[in-house]
C-alpha positions in Angstrom: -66.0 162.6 0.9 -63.2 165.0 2.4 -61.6 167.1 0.3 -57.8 167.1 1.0 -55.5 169.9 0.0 -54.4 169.2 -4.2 -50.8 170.8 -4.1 -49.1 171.7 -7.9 -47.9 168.5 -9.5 -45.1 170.3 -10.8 -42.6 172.8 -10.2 -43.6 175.7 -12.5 -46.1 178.1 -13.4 -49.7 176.9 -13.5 -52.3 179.1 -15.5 -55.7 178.3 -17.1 -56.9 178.2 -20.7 -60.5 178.7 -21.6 -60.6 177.5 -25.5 -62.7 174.0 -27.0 -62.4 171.8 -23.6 -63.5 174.2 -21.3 -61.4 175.8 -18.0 -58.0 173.8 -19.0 -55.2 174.4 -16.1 -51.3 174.1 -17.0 -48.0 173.8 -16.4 -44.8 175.8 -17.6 -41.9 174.9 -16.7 -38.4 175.9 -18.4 -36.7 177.7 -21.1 -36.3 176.5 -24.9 -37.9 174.4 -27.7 -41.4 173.2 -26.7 -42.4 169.8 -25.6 -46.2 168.9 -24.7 -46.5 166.1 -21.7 -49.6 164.5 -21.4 -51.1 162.5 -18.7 -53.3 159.3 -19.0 -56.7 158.7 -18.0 -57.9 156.5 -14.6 -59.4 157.2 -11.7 -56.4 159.3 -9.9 -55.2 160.6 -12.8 -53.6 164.1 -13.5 -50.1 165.8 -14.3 -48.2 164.4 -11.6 -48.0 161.3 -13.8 -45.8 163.2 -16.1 -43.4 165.1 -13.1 -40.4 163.1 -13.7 -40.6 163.8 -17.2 -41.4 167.4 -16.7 -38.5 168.0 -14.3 -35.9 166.1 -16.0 -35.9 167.6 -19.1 -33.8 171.0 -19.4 -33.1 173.5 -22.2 -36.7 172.5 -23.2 -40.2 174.6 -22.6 -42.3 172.0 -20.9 -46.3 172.3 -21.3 -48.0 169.9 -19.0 -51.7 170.6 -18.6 -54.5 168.6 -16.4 -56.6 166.7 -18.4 -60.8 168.0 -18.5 -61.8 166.0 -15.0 -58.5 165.9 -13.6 -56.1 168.0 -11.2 -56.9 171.6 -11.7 -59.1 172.0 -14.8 -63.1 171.3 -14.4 -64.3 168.4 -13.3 -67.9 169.5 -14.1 -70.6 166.6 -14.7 -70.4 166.6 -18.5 -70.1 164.5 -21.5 -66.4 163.4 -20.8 -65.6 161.9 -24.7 -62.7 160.9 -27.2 -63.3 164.2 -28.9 -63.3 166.3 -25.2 -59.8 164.7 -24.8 -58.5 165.6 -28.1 -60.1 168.5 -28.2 -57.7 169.5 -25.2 -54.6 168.9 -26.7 -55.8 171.1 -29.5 -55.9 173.5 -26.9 -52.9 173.2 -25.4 -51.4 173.9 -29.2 -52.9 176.7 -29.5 -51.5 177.8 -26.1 -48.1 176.8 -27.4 -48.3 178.8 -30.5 -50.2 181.8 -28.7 -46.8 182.0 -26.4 -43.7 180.1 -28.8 -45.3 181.2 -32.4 -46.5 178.8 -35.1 -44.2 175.6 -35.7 -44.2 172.1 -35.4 -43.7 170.5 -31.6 -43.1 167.5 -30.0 -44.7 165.9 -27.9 -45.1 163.1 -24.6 -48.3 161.4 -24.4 -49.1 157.9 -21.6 -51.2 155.4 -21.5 -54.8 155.4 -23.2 -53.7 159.3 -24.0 -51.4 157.7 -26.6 -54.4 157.2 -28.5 -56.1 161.5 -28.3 -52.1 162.4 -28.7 -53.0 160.3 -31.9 -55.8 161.6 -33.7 -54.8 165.4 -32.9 -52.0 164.5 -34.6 -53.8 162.8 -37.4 -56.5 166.2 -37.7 -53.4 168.5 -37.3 -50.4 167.2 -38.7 -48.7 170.1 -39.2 -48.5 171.1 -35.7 -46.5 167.9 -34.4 -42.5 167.4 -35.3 -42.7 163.6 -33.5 -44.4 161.8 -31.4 -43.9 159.5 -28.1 -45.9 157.1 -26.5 -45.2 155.8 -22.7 -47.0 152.4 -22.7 -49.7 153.0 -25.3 -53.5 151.3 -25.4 -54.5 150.0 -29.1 -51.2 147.7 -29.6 -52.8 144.5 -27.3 -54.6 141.5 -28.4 -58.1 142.3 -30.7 -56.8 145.8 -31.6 -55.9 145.2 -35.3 -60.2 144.8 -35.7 -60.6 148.5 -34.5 -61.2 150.2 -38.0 -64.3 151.4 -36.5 -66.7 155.0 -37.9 -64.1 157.8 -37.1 -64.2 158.8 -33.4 -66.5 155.7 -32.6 -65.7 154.4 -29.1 -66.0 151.0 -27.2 -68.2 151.8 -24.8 -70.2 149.2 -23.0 -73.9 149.5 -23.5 -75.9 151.0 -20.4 -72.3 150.8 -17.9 -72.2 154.6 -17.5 -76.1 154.7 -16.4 -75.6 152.0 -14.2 -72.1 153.8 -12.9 -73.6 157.1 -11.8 -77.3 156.2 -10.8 -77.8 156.7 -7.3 -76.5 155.3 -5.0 -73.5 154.3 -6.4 -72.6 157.4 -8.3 -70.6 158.1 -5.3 -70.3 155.9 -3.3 -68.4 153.3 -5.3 -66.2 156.0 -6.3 -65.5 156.4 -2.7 -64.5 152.5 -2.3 -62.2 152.8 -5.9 -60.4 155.6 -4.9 -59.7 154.7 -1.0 -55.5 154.4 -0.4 -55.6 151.0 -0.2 -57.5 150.6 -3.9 -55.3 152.8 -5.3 -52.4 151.2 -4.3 -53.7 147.9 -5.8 -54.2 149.4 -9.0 -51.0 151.1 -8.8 -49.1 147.4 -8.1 -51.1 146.3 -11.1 -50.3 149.2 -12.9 -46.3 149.0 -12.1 -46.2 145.1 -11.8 -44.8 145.4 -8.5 -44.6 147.2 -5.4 -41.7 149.3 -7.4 -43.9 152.6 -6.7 -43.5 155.2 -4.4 -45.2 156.9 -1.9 -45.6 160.1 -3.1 -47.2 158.8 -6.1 -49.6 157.2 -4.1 -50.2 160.7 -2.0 -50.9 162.5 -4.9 -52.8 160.1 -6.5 -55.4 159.9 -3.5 -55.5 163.5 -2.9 -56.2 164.7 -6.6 -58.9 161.4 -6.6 -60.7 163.2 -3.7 -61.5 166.7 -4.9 -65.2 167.4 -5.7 -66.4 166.3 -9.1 -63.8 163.7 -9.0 -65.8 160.9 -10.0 -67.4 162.8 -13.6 -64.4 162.1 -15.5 -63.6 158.4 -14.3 -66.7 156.8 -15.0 -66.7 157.7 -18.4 -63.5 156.1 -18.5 -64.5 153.0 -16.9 -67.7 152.8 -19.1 -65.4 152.0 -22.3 -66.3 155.3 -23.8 -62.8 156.9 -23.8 -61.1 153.8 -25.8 -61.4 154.2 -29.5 -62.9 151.5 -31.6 -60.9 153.3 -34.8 -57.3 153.4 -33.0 -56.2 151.1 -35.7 -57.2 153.3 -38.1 -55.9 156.6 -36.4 -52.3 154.9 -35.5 -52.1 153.7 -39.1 -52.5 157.2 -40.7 -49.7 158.6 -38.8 -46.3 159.8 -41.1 -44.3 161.2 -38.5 -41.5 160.2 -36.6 -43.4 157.9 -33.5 -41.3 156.4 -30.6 -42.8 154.1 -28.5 -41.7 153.3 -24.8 -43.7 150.8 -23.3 -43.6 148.2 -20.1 -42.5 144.8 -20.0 -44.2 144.1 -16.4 -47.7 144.6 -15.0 -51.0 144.7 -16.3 -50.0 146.5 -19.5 -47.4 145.1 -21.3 -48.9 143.7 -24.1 -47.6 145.1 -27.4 -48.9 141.4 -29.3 -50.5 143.4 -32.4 -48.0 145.7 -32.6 -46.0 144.0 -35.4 -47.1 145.9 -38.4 -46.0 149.3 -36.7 -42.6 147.9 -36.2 -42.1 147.4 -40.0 -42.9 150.8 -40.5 -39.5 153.2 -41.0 -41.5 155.9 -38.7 -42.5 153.4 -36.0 -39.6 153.2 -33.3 -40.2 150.5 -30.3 -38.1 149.7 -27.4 -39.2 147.5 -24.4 -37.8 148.7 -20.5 -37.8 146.0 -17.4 -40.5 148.4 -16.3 -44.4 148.8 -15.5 -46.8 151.2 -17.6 -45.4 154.2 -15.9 -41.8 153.8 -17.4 -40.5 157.0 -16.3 -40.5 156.8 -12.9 -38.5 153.5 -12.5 -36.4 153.6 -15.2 -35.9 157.3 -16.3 -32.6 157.9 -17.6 -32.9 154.8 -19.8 -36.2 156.0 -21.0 -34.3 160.0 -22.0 -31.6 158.4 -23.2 -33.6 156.2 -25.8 -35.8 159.7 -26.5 -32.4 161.4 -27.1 -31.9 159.0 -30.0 -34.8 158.9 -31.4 -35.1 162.9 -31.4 -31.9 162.0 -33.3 -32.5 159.5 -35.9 -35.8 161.8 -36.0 -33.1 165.0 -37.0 -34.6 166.9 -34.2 -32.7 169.1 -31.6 -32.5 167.2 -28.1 -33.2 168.0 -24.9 -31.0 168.3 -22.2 -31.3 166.5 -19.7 -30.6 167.2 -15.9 -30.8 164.4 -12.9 
């Protein structure tokens, strides 16, 4: 595999943290309260999912860091788990606190990073003034049964060996993450053809660095989806927006009933894929803005 160039993902300062997760890289962008951004988990994963976020948002401190396996941080063949991931945003609060002081933050989380965003929040309450979730995993059909042993995971028996024996352990990484697989999965992933090309540059270029493949498979394997989300989602007494797709492969929100009851639980539904933020953005920060204020928190500017 050739190893393309991997440019920033966003405009800012990008540093490293060594803490829990191992070599974590960041970004900083902006002045003012603190807001974490955190990127899902797939195959091409990494920051860039959470640019438009990052660069909208003014008179806010904006934290975006590259998951473990992802973008800048190491992509090292190791034991890529639930607790790896959460571990990492435990990390990155530290790093907040080490540069902004000890208080409460908010904080951005999409996809199946909904559900790490989650349980940090759930082991460190304190440390978290609300919580959003861009198109969240553990709200589809079958999730009210996962009340699973704490930190348990779904992973399919035997599906990681079988993913990363030889031959395959690179080679069928190669065919999943060629431009024209990627830009199935991003059609699935947006519902339509509604995505754009630098998306899909990035996307292959940060999919074809070495080590690549480590993270991914674990992801593919099950062992990154939580079998006690349920549980996890249910514990949480904060504020919690929800901003989720209506289109594509992701947009079912069927068991996700008894959340809406909740008075902290706040859904709203955009004519969007999974990646709301980059078709319909100012609709998505104006709904954030609202909820920051029902929430009584400060809100952040927001520049276009």
């Amino acid at each position: 595999m050739s190893h393309p160039t991997l440019p920033p993902a966003i405009d800012g300062e990008r540093t490293t943290t060594l803490r829990r997760s191992g070599p974590l890289s960041y970004y900083v962008r902006g002045e003012g309260e603190p807001i974490l951004l955190i990127h899902s988990i797939n195959a091409a994963a990494s920051a860039y999912e959470m640019r438009p976020l990052a660069h909208a948002l003014q008179g806010r401190k904006v934290y975006v860091p590259d998951l473990p396996g992802f973008g800048f941080s190491d992509r090292s063949n190791r034991d890529y788990t639930i607790r790896l991931y959460t571990d990492a945003i435990h990390d990155m609060l530290d790093v907040i606190a080490h540069d902004e002081g000890e208080g409460a933050i908010d904080a951005v989380a999409l996809s199946l990073s909904s559900e790490f965003l989650g349980r940090a929040a759930v082991e460190r309450p304190a440390a978290f003034r609300t919580l959003a979730m861009i198109t969240p995993t553990g709200f589809e059909r079958g999730s009210s049964t996962r009340r699973g042993q704490t930190g348990s995971s779904r992973e399919i028996p035997g599906l990681y060996k079988a993913l990363t024996a030889p031959p395959w352990h690179t080679g069928l990484f190669n065919l999943l993450v060629s431009r024209r697989s990627i830009a199935f999965f991003l059609k699935r992933t947006f519902g339509s053809d509604n995505f754009g090309r630098d998306l899909l540059d990035y996307d292959y270029a940060t999919s074809h660095q070495p080590g690549a493949e480590n993270a991914p498979y674990a992801f593919v394997s099950g062992r990154l989806f939580a079998r006690d989300i349920r549980t996890i989602y249910e514990a949480l007494t904060l504020p919690v927006c929800v901003l989720h797709a209506t289109r594509g492969d992701f947009k079912d929100f069927s068991e996700a009933d008894w959340a809406r009851a909740r008075a902290n639980w706040d859904f709203q539904a955009f004519d969007a894929g999974a990646m709301v933020h980059f078709e319909q953005l100012k609709p998505l920060l104006s709904a954030y803005e609202a909820f920051l204020a029902r929430s009584g928190q400060p809100q952040p500017a927001v520049a276009f």
